[in-house]
N, C-alpha and C positions, 0 to 999 in steps of 0.2 A: 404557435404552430401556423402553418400556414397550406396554400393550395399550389400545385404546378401542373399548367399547362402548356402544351406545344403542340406547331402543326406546320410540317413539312411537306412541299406543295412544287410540281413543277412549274420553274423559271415562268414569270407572264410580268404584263408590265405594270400588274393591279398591285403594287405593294400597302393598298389604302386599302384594299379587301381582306388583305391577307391580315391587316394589324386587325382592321373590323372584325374578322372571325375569330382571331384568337382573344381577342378583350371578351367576346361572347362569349369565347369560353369562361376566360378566366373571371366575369362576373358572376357567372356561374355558381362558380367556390367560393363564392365572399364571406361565406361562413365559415370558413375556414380561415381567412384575413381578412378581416374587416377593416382594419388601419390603412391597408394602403391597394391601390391596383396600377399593375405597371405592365406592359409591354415592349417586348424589345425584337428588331427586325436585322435579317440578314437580305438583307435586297438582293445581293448577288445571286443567292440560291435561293428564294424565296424559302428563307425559315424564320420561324417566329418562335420565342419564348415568352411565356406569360407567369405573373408572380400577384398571388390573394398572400398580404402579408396579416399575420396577427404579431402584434411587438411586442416579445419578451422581453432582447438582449438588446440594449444599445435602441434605445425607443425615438432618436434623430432619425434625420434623410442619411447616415451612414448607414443604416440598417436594413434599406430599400433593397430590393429586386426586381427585374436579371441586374445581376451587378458585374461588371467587367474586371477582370484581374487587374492587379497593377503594370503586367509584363501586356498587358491590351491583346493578349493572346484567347484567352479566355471568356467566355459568359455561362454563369449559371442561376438558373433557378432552383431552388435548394428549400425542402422542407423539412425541419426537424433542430434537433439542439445535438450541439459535439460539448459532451460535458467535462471536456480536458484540453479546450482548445486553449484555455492559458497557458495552460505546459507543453500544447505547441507552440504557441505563441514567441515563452521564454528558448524553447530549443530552434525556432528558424532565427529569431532574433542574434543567437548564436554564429550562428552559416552565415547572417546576413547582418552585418553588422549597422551598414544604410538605411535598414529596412525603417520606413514611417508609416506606424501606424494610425489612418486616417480617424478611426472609433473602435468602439467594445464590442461589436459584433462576432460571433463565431461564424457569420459567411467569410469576412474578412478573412479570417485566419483558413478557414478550408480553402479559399482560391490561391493562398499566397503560400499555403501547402503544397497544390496542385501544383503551380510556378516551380519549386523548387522539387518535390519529390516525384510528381508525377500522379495520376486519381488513383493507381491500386495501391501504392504505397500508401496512399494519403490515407485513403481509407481504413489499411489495416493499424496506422498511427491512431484514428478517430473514434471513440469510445463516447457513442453515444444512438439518436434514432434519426434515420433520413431516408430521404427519397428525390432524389438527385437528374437532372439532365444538364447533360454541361456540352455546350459547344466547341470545338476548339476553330477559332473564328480563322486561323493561317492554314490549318490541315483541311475545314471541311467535314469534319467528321462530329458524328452526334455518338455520348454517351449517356445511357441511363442507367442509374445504380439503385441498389436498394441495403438497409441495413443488415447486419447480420441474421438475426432474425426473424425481420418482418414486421416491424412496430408501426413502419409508417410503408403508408400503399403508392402502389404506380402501376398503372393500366399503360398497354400503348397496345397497336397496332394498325393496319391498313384501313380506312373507308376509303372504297374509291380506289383512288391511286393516290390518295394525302397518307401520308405516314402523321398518328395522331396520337399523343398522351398524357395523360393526365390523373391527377391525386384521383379523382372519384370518376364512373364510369357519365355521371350525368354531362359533363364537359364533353363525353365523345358524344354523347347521344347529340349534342347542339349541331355537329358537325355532320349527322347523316343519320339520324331517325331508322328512318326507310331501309337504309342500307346493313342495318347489323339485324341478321338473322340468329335465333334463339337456337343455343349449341344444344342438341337434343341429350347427347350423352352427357352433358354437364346438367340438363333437369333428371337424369338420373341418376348422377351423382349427387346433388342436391336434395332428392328423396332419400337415399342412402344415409345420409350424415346429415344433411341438416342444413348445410353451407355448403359454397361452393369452391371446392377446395381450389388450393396455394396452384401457381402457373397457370390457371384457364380463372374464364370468364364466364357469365351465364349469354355469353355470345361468340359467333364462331368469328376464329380470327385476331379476336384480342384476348389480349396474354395478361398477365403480371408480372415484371418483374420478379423473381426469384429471390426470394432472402440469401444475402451475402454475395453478391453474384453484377456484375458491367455487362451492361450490352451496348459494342461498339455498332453503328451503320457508318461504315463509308462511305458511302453514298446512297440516296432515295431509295435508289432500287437493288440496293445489294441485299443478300442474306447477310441477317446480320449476326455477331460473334458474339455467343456467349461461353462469359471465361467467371468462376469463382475466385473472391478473394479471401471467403471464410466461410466454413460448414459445420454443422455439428455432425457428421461423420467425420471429419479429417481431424477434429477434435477429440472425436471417441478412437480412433485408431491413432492417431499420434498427436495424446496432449502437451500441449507445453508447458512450461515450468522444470525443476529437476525432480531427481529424484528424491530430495531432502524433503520437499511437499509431498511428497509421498506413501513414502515410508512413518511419517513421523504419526504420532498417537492421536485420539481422537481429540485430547484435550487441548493437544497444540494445534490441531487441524482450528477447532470452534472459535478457539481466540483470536486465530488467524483469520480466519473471516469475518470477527467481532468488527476487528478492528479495519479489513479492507469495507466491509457495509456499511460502517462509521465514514470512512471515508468517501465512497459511490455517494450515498444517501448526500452529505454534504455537497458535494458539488451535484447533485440534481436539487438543491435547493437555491443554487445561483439563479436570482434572475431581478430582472427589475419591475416588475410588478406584483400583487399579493399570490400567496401560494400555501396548499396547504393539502389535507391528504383526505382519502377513504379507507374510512376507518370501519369495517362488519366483525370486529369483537375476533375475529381467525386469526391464526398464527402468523400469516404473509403479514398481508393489513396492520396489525396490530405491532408487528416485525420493524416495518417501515416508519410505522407512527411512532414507535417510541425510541427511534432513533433521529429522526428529523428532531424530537421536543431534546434528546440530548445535544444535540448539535444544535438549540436555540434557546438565546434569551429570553425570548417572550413566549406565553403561550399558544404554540399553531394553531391555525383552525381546522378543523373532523369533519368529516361528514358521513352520514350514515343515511340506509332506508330500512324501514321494518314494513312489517303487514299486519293485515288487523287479526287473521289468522293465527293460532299460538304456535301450531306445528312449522309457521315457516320464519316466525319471527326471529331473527337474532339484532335485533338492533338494541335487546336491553341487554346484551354481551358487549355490545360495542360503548355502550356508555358505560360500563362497570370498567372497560381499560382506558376509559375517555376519563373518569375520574382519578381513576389511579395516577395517568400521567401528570394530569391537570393540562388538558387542552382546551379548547375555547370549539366546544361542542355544537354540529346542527344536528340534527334527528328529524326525517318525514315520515310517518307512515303513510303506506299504499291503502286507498281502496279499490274495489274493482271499478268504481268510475272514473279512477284516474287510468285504470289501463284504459279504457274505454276512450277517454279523450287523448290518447295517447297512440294507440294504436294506425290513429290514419296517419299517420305520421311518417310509418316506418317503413314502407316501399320508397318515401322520397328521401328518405336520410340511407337507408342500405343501399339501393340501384339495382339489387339482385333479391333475387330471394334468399331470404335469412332467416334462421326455425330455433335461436337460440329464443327463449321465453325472458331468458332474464336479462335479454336486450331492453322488455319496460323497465326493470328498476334498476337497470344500468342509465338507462336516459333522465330518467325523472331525477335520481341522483348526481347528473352531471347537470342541468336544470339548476338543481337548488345550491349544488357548490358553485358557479356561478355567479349566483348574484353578489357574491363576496371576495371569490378569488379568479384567479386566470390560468392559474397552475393548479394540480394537483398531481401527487405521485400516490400510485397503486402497488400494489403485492402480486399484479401478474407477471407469471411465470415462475411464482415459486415452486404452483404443484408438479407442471411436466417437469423443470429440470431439480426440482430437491424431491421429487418422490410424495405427489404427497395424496394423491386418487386412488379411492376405495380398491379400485380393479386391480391396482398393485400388488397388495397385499396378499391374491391369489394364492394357493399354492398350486403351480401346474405339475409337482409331480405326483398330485392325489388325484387329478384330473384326468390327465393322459394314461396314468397309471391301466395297463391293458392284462394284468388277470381280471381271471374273471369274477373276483368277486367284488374288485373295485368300479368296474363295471355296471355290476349290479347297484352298487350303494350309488353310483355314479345316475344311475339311469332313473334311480327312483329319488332321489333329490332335485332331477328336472322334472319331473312328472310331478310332486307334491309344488313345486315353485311355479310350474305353470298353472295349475289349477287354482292356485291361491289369485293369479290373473284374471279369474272370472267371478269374484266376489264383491257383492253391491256394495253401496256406500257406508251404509251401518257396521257391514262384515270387515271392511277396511281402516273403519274408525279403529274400531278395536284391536285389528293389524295394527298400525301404528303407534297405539299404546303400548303392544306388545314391545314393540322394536326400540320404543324410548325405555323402556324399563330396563332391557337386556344392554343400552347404552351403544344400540345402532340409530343412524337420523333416520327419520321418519320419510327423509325424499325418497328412501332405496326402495319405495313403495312405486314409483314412479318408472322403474326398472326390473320389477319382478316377474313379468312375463320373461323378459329378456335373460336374466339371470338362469331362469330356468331351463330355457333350449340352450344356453351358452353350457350349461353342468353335463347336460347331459348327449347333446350331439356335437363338441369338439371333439376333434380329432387331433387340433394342432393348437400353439400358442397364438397362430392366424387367426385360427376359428375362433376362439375364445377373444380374440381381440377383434375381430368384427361383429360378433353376439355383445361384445358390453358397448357400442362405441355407435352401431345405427342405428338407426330410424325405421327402414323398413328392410328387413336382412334380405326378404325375397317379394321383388317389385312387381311380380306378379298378381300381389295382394293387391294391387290399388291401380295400377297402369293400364290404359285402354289398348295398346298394344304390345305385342309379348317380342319385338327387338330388339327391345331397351337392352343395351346390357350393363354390365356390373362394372362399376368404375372402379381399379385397382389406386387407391393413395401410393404417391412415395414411399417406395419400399426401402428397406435398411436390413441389411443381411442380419441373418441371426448369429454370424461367425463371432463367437469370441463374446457373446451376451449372452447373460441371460434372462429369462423369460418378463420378467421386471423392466430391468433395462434397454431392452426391446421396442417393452410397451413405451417406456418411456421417452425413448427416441423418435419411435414413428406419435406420438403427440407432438414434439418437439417440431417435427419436420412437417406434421398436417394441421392438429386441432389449435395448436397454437396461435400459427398465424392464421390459418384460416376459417375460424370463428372465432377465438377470445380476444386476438388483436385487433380483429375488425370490429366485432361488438362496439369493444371500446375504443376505438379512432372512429369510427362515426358518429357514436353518441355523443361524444364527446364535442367534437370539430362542426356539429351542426349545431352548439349553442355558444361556438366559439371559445370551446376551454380546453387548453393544454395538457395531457396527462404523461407520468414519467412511468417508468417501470425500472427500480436499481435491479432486481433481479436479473434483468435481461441489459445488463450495463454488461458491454466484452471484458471489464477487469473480472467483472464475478463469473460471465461463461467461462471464463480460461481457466480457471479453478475448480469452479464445478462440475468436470466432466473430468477432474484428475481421479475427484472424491471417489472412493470404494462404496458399493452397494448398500453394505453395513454402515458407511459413516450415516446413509438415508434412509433403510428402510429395514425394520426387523418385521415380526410375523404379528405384531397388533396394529405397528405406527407407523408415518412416513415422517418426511423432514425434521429428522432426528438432528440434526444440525442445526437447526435452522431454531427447532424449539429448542434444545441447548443453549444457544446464546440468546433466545426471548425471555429465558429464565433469569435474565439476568436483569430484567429492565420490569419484565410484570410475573406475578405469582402466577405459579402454574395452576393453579385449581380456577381460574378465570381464564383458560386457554382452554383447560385440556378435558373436552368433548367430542361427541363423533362428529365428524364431518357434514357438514349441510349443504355447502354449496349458496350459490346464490339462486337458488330455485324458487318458484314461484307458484301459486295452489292453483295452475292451468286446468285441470282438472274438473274442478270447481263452481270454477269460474266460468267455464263453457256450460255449463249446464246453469248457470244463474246470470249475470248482469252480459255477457258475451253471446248469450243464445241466442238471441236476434240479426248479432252482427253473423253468427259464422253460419246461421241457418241462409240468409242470403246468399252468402261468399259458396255454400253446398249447397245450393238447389240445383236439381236434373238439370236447369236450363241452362245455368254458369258455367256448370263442370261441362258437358256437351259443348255449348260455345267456344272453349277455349280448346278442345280436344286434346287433352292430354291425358286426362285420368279418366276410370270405367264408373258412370256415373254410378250404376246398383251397387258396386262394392263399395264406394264413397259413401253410399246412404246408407248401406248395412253400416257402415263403422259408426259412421254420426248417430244413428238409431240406438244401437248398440250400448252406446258410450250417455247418452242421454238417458236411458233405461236403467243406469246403471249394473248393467248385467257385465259390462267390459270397461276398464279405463283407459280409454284411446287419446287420452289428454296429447299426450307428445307425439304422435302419429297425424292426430288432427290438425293441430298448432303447424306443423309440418305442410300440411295442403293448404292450411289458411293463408299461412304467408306465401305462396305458393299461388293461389288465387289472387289475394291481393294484391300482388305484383303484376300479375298478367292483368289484372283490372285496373291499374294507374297506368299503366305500359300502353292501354290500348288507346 
């Protein structure tokens, strides 16, 4: 994988400044490329492209960036792998029968795409993860693009009057500190959910690129054009394929996918250095792993994290389908002084604040895969687009349901699910035994306040998906001023869905990219190790949004498909458990080896200093939550990181 930066600057005669700033930037990302650093200069217009390479494909000086087209028309810097660019390869090779291929590189083949089809064509040819700026050095005009959806990042926007952007927000930060003020309604968006959602920044002014989506500048100072070349609405409303994938039976649908994930997994397995997978004992993971070991001679290598905790462990699932396959197994268990040495860490590898918890044992996991491999592919994305999150399985027409005696039952299962939110640590233990015996996970402990106002005060399938999905529903709770307001996610009409598919979508179009893909492209890309995702490979989106509801999700299960063809590679009775999550005992853990760190990060003085949140309700939650009278674990974790960022920041 690698890093891209640029910085677009009015005409002057410093073109030695202009490279000097942008190599600042781009040493920046070295973690992101550590093999190679390059910069490339348009004198004429004062623009600059910068390229952190990490060598997967084609590990020569062919594989280098900015790289220029063959037609000299062209420069990009390019992050990400196109995992079908040989069967570009072989079809421009076709059109062009002169064509000389210089090396194995998939840049190569995207620019010599670009030459002949043009970038929206090319891209919708390209099936694979990128994040894109490409120059066209004869027009003048600057494009940035991003993949379908959202695997690999791209910030840009204004400091100044320099038009600037780059893979991770620290690259812009080099070019004007000073100058990017903190977007207020994106720190309450970020309270809300967690993360700071897809197209905004936790700064005014800079953007994201948009998953599936070019943005043309003509010029410095034009607005600039944004146009779509792929969405998962245009997907849900007109998929493609015929109608023979359609119609046809469940068993021809499974095989059918056996066999295109046989094929995806394979070529995300091309590469020229070691490679190898995360493997947590679940249905995705375990999906992906045992289809990479079919597609190889040798045994791959696994990697797993557990915790010393039994409620959160599954890493002894993951080695019960690590032996089944016979893969070439690592296992680390967490303690809480690994979060602890881990923790300062994570303002300077996110840039933003970021409140997923199981960003530690997504880090310490790419960490330890690491030291053996350069690739690994993951099972994200199986649960937003095959269905596979608890919240799914709702029924909303028991919910909505407005007699009155639905109502009734309606209002007294929030009222019993809230109050069970106020029971200490002993009264909890035993909750969770409860919840393992009836064969629910025991995280859904961590969401039971939540659960409970979601039962009993929705009105809509909104409500009920903003009750299971934030952090703080009403930011009143915590906020030192009362203008904040409520950030509305990317919406997706409910025409023609249902309540399911809904949810399903707006994950697709928010939680996805904007915390599980970033969790994992930053954990990842800060110890310099590559991750794949076949699930979110465009041959499987085109497919999986033909699928019917039923082919994913009946009234116990989700990714009914998905476990159907797993069944063919590992016994179901080493799958099929309640869902866990990769959640981690935050809870706990605040109140034991973390208490020191987060009572500093919530003292009166801190929270006051930075003026954002109301110090007394901060203390009431922290007090609260240490008394064990409340478990404010994920609300806390929320302002921690939240703190900790305005504390590295400052």
């Amino acid at each position: 994988m690698c890093g891209v930066v640029g910085l677009w600057q009015e005409p002057s005669n410093s073109s030695g400044e202009l490279q000097q700033k942008t190599f600042a930037m781009i040493s920046s990302l070295v973690h992101r490329g550590p093999d190679d650093l390059n910069v490339w200069v348009d004198e004429d217009v004062s623009i600059a492209l910068g390229h952190s390479r990490l060598s997967i494909l084609d590990l020569s000086p062919q594989g280098s960036q900015p790289k220029i087209s063959k037609s000299g028309n062209m420069v990009v810097s390019y992050n990400g792998e196109i995992y079908n660019h040989l069967d570009l390869r072989d079809e421009i090779s076709t059109l062009d029968s002169n064509i000389k291929w210089l090396g194995t590189s998939d840049t190569e083949t995207l620019l010599a795409a670009i030459d002949i089809w043009g970038l929206e064509l090319s891209l919708q040819k390209c099936k694979g993860m990128f994040a894109l700026a490409l120059w066209d050095i004869k027009n003048k005009k600057l494009y940035l693009a991003r993949d379908r959806i959202g695997e690999k990042p791209l910030y840009y926007g204004y400091i100044g009057q320099d038009l600037v952007f780059a893979s991770e927000l620290k690259a812009l930060q080099l070019e004007g500190q000073e100058l990017l003020c903190v977007d207020r309604d994106m720190l309450s968006a970020y309270l809300e959910y967690g993360y700071v959602p897809e197209k905004n920044s936790i700064y005014s002014g800079i953007k994201k690129v948009p998953p599936g989506c070019i943005i043309t500048f003509s010029n410095l100072k034009s607005e600039p054009l944004i146009r779509s070349y792929w969405s998962v609405q245009e997907k849900i409303n007109n998929p493609s394929g015929g109608n023979e994938f359609k119609q046809s039976s469940f068993v021809e649908k499974s095989k059918f996918f056996d066999s295109l994930l046989n094929e995806v997994v394979a070529s995300q397995m091309i590469s020229d250095v070691p490679l190898g997978s995360f493997l947590s004992g679940g249905i995705d993971s375990s999906l992906v792993t045992s289809l990479m070991q079919n597609n190889s001679s040798k045994s791959i290598k696994t990697f797993s994290i557990g915790f010393e905790e039994n409620d959160f462990n599954e890493s002894v699932f993951a080695e019960e389908v690590a032996n089944h396959l016979g893969t070439d197994h690592t296992s680390f268990v967490i303690r809480e002084e690994d979060a602890i040495d881990t923790i300062k860490d994570l303002p300077k590898i996110y840039d933003e604040p970021f409140a997923d918890s199981s960003q530690i044992p997504t880090l310490l996991l790419c960490r330890l895969a690491k030291k053996e491999v350069t690739v690994a592919l993951t099972g994200d994305g199986g649960d937003e687009i095959f269905g596979g999150y608890n919240r799914y399985l709702f029924n909303p027409k028991f919910i909505f349901n407005k007699n009155l005696l639905s109502n009734i039952i309606r209002k007294s299962i929030g009222i019993t699910a809230s109050g069970l939110h106020s029971l200490n640590r002993d009264e909890w233990s035993f909750v969770r035994s409860i919840l393992k015996t009836i064969g629910l996970p025991s995280s859904l402990t961590n969401r039971i306040g939540y659960l409970g106002q979601a039962v009993s005060n929705s009105e809509s399938i909104e409500d009920l998906y903003n009750y299971l999905t934030k952090r703080f529903v009403d930011l009143k709770e915590i906020l030192l001023e009362e203008n904040f307001s409520s950030f509305n996610l990317e919406h997706q009409s409910l025409d023609n869905l249902s309540p399911q598919e809904w949810m399903m979508t707006m994950d697709a179009l928010n939680y996805l990219p904007g915390d599980i893909l970033v969790k994992v492209d930053r954990a990842a890309m800060s110890t310099s190790l590559e991750t794949r995702a076949p699930f979110l490979d465009g041959r499987i989106l085109d497919y999986a949004y033909q699928l019917q509801l039923k082919d994913k999700i009946t009234k116990r299960k989700g990714k009914l498909i998905l476990r159907d063809i797993l069944d063919r590679y590992v016994p179901s009775e080493m799958i099929d458990r309640p869902k866990q999550g990769f959640s981690i005992p935050i809870d706990s853990w605040l109140r034991g080896s973390l208490e020191s760190w987060a009572e500093d990060l919530l003292s009166f003085k801190k929270i006051k200093e930075y003026g954002i949140l109301d110090p007394t309700k901060t203390s009431l939650l922290w007090k609260s939550h240490l008394s064990g009278e409340y478990n404010n674990g994920e609300k806390l974790w929320t302002i921690l990181m939240l703190q900790s960022w305005l504390e590295n920041r400052s």
